[in-house]
C-alpha positions as CSV (number, residue, x, y, z in Angstrom):
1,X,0.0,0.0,0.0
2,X,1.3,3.7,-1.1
3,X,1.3,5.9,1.8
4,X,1.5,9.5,2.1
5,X,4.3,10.7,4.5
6,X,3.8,14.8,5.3
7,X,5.4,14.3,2.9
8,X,7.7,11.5,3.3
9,X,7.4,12.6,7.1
10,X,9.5,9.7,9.1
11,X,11.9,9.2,10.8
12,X,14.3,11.9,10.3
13,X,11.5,14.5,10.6
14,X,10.4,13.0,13.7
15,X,13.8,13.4,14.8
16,X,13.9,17.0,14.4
17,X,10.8,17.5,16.0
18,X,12.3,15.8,19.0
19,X,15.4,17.4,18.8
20,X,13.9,21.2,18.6
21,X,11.6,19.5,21.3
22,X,14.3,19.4,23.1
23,X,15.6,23.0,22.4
24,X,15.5,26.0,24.7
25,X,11.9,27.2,23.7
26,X,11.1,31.2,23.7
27,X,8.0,32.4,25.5
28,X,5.6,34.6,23.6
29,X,2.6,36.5,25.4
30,X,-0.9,35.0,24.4
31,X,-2.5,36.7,21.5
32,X,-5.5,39.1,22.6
33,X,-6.9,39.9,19.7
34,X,-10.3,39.8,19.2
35,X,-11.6,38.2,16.0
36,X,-13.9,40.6,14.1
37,X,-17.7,39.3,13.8
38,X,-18.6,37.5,10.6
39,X,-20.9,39.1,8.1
40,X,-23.9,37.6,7.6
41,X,-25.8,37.3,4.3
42,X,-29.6,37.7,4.2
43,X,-31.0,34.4,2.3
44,X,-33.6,35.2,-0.4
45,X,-35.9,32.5,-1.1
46,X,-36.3,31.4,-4.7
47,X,-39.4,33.0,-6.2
48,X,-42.5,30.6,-6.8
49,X,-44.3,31.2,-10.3
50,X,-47.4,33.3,-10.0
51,X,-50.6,31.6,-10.4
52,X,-51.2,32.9,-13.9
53,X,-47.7,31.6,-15.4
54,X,-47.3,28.2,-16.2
55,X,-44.6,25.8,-15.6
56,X,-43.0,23.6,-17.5
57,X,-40.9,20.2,-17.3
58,X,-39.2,20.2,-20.1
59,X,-35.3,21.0,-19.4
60,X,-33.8,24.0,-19.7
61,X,-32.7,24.9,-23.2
62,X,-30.2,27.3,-22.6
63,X,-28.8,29.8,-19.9
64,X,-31.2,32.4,-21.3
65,X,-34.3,29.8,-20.8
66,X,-36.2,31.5,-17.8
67,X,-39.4,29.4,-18.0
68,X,-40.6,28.6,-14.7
69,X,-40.0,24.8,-13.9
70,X,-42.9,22.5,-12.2
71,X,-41.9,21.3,-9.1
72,X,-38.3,23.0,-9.6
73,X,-37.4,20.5,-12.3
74,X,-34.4,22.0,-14.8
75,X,-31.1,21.4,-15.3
76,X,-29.5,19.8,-11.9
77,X,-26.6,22.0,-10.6
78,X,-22.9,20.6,-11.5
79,X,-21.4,17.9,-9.3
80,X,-18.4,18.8,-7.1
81,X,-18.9,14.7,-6.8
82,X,-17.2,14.6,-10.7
83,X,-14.0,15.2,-9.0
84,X,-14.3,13.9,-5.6
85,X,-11.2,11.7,-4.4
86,X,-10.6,10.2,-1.2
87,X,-6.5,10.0,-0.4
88,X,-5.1,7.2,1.1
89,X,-3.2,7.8,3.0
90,X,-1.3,10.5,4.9
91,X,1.1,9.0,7.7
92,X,1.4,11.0,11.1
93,X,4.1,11.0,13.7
94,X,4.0,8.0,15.7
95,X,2.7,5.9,13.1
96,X,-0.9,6.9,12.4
97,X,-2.8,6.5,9.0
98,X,-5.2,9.1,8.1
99,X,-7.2,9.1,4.9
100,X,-8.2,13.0,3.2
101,X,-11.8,13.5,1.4
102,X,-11.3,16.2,-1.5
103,X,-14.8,17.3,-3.3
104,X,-13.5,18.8,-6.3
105,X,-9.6,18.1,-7.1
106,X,-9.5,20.9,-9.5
107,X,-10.1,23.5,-7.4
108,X,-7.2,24.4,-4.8
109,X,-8.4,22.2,-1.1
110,X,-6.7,22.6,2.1
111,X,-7.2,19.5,5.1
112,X,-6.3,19.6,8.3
113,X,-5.1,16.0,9.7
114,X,-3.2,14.8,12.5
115,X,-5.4,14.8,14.5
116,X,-5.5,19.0,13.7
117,X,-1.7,19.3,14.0
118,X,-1.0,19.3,10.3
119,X,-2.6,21.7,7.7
120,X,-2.1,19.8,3.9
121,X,-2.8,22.1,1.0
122,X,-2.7,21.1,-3.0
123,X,-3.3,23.8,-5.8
124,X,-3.7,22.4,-9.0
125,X,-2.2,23.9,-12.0
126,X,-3.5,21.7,-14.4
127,X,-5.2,18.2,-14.5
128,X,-2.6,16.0,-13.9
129,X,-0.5,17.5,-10.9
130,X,0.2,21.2,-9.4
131,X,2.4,22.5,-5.8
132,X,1.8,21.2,-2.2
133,X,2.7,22.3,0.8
134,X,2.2,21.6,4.8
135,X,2.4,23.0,8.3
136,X,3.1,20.9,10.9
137,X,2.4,22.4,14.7
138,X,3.9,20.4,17.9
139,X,6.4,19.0,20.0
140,X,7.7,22.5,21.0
141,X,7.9,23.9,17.3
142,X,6.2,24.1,13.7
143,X,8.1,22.4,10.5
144,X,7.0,23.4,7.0
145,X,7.7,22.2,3.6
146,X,6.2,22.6,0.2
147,X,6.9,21.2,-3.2
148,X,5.2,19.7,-6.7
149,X,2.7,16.9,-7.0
150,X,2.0,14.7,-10.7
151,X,-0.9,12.4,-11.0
152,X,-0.8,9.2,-13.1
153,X,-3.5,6.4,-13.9
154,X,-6.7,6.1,-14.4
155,X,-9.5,8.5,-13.3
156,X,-11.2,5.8,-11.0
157,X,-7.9,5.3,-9.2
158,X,-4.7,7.8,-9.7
159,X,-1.7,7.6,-8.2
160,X,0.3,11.3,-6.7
161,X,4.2,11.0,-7.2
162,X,5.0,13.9,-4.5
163,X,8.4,15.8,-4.8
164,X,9.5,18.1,-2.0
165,X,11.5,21.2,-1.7
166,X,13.1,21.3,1.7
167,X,11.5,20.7,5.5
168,X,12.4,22.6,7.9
169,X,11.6,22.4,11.5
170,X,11.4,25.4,13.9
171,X,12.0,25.4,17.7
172,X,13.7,27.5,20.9
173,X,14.3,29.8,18.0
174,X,16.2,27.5,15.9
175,X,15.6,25.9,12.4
176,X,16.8,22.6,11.0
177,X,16.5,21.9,7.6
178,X,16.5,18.5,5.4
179,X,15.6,17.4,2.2
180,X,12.2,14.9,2.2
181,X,12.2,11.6,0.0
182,X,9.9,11.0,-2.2
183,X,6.4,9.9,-2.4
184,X,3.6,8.6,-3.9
185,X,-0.3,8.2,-2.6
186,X,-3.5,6.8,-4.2
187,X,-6.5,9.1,-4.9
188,X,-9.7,6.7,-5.4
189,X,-12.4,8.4,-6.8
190,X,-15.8,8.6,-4.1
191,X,-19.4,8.5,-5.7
192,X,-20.2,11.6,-3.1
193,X,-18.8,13.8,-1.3
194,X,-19.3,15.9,2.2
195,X,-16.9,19.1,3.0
């Protein structure tokens, strides 16, 4: 089984977490910002025909076709299920497997694994592969890394060859650096999708 290492995230990260674990760690006031409130939008309900216009359920003929629909019939919204993937699987420190759900793989997606400690993000530049890049928060410190990603095989199962840049962990104000292997992960495609 292909698994996903943050990325390629074994032993020898682990050992720099451990190590700036380890580090004289600098103290930093707790933040007191205040978050600003979220905007809220008013929802509009969709309009209902009046009783005089009839309906139709035929289906829509073209963007300009404004005939009211019986029973909301029409043309169904796109799928963000057409491109829904689940990853298999991204490997945590201390040996956990985690598996990702992605709705739509050609739009960019962040996910947040590790049981929260680890922020994955992919941006697609084409169909077929695009940059990464992670965050990793604990054991004293952060590390980081980022790099490319290619997709190969079929669209009901394709397979991510990862290349990274460097990793670099930071802790007690110091930062070790190393280059990642790489790695490769399999992307299954799902039937439906919840973000």
């Amino acid at each position: 089984m292909n698994q996903r290492h943050l990325p390629a995230f074994g032993f020898t990260t682990l050992a720099l977490l451990t190590l700036a674990a380890c580090s004289p760690q600098s103290r930093s006031p707790p933040s007191t910002a205040t978050p600003a409130p979220a905007a809220s939008t008013p929802v509009t309900p969709a309009a209902a025909p009046k009783p005089d216009e009839h309906c139709t359920n035929e289906p829509k003929t073209d963007p300009n076709d404004k005939r009211p629909r019986c029973g909301g019939m029409g043309a169904p919204p796109a799928s963000a299920a057409a491109h829904a993937y689940r990853i298999d699987s991204v490997t945590c420190p201390g040996g956990g497997h985690e598996s990702i759900q992605v709705c739509d793989i050609t739009k960019p997606f962040t996910n947040t694994v590790c049981g929260g400690m680890a922020d994955i993000t992919h941006t697609p530049t084409s169909d077929r592969g695009g940059t990464w890049s992670f965050v990793f928060r604990g054991a004293g410190g952060t590390a980081d890394s980022n790099g490319t990603y290619t997709l190969s095989g079929s669209e009901a199962s394709l397979t991510e060859h990862v290349v990274g840049n460097k990793i670099c962990v930071h802790a007690g104000g110091r930062t070790i650096c190393t280059t990642p292997r790489p790695s490769t992960s399999t992307w299954t495609k799902i039937a439906s999708c919840k973000q």
